[in-house]
C-alpha positions, -999 to +999 in steps of 0.1 A: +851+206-694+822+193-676+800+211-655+802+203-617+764+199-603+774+204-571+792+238-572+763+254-592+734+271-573+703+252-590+716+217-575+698+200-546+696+173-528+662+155-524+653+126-500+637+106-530+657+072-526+652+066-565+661+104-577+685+117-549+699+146-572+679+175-587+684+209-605+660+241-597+670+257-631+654+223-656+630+215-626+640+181-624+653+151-602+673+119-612+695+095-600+726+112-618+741+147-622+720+166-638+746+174-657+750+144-673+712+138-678+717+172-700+745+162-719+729+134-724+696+145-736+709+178-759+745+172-766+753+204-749+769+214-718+744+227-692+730+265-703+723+275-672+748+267-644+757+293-623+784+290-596+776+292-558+784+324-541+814+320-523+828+283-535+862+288-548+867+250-550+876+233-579 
């Protein structure tokens, strides 16, 4: 299953027009999820997501 960027706690949003997305954990911005750029770069699911206190969403 993929991971979702937006329910984990290292995901932000920055107000760079060309990298809106970023993650606190990899210390990175892009234009995709994170996530993706992860899977894309290792072959492996993100290592270090960590769901948001309180989200119950799915």
């Amino acid at each position: 299953m993929a991971v979702n960027c937006f329910q984990c706690q290292h995901f932000f949003v920055t107000w760079d027009q060309r990298s809106p997305r970023g993650c606190k954990a990899y210390e990175f911005k892009t234009r995709e999820l994170p996530s993706v750029v992860v899977k894309r770069s290792s072959g492996m699911e993100c290592l270090k997501f960590v769901q948001k206190k309180g989200d119950v969403r799915r």
